[in-house]
C-alpha atoms as a printed R data frame, in Angstrom:
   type eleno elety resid chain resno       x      y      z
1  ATOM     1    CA   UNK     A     1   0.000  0.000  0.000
2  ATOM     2    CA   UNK     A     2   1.106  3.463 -1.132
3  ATOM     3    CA   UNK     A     3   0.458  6.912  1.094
4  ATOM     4    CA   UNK     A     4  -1.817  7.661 -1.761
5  ATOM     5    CA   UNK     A     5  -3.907  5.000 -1.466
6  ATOM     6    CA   UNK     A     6  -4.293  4.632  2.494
7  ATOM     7    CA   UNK     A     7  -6.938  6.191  4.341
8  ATOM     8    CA   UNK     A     8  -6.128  8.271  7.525
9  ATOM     9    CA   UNK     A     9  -8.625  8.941  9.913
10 ATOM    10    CA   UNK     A    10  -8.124  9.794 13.829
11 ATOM    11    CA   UNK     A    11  -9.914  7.947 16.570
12 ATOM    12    CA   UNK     A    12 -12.969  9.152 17.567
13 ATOM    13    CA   UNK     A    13 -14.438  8.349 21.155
14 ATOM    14    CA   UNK     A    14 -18.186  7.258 20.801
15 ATOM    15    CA   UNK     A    15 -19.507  9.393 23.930
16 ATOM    16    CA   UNK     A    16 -18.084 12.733 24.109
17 ATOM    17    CA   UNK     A    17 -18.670 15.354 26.421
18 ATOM    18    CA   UNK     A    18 -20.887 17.372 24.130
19 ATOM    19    CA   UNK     A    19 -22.961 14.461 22.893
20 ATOM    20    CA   UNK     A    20 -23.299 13.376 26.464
21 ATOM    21    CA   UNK     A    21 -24.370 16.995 27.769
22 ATOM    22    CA   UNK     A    22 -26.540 17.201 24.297
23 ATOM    23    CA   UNK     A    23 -28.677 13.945 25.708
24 ATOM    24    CA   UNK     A    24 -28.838 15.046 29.352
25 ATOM    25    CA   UNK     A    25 -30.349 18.177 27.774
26 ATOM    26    CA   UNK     A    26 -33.127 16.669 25.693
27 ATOM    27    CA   UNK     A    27 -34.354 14.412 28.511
28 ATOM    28    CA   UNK     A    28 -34.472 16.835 31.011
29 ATOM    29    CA   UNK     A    29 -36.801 18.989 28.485
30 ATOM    30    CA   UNK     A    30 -38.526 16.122 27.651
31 ATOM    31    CA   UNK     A    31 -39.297 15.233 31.262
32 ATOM    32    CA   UNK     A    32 -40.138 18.949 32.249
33 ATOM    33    CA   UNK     A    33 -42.752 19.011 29.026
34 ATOM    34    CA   UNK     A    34 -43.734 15.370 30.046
35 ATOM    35    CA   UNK     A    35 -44.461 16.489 33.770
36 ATOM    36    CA   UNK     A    36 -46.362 19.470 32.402
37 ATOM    37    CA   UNK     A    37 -48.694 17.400 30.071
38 ATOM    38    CA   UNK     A    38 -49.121 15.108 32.938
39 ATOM    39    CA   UNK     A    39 -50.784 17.655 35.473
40 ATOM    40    CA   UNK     A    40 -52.872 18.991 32.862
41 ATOM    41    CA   UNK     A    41 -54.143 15.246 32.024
42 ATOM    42    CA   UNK     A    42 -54.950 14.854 35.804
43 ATOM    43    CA   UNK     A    43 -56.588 18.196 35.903
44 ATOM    44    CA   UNK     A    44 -58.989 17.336 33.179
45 ATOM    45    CA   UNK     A    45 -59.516 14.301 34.478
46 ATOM    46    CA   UNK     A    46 -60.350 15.494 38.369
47 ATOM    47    CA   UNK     A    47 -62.681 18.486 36.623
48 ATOM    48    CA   UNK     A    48 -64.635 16.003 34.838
49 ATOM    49    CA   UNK     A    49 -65.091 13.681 37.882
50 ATOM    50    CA   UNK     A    50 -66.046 16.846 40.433
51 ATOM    51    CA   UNK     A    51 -68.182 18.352 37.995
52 ATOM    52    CA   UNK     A    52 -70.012 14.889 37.479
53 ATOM    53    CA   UNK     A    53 -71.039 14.744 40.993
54 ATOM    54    CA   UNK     A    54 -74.732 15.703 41.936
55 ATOM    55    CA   UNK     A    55 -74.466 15.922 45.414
56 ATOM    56    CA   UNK     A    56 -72.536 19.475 44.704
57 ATOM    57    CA   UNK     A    57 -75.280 22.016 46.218
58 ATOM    58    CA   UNK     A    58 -72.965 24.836 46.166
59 ATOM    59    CA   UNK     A    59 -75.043 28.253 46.401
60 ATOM    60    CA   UNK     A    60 -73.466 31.099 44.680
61 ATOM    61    CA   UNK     A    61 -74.520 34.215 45.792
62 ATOM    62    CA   UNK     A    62 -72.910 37.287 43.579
63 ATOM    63    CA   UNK     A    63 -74.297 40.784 44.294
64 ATOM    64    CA   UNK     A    64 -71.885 42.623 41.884
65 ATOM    65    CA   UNK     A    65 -72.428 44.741 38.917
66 ATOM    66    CA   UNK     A    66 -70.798 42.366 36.499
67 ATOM    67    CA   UNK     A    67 -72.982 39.552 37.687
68 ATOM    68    CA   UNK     A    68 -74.186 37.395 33.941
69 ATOM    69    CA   UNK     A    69 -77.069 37.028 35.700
70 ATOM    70    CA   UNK     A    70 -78.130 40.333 36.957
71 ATOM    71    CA   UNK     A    71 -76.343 42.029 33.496
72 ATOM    72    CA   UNK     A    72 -78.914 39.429 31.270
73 ATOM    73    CA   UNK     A    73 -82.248 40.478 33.820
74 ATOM    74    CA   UNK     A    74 -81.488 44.354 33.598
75 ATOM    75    CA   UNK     A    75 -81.230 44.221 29.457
């Protein structure tokens, strides 16, 4: 084999720093986005089970001037 014809190449670690610190980055953002979808999920899910409920008697009792309910009766 000539110079001419040989192929040169350096070793090149698999893992380096940057790849490593490149992962660690996009599973930590995945994990904060993951988290985030997660709480909404449960949110939805504990809104639609309260709201089901018929034993809820709650009494409401609004006496301002932006009232729905008093603005709709005074039109």
């Amino acid at each position: 084999m000539t110079s001419i014809t040989t192929y040169s190449y350096r070793n090149r670690e698999i893992f380096d720093l940057s790849i490593l610190i490149e992962a660690i980055r996009f599973i930590v953002i995945n994990l904060i986005l993951a988290l985030i979808f997660l709480f909404l999920a449960l949110e939805e899910f504990d809104w639609a089970t309260l709201s089901s409920k018929n034993r809820i008697t709650d009494e409401i009792i609004d006496e301002t001037s932006w009232n729905i309910k008093t603005l709709i009766l005074k039109s």
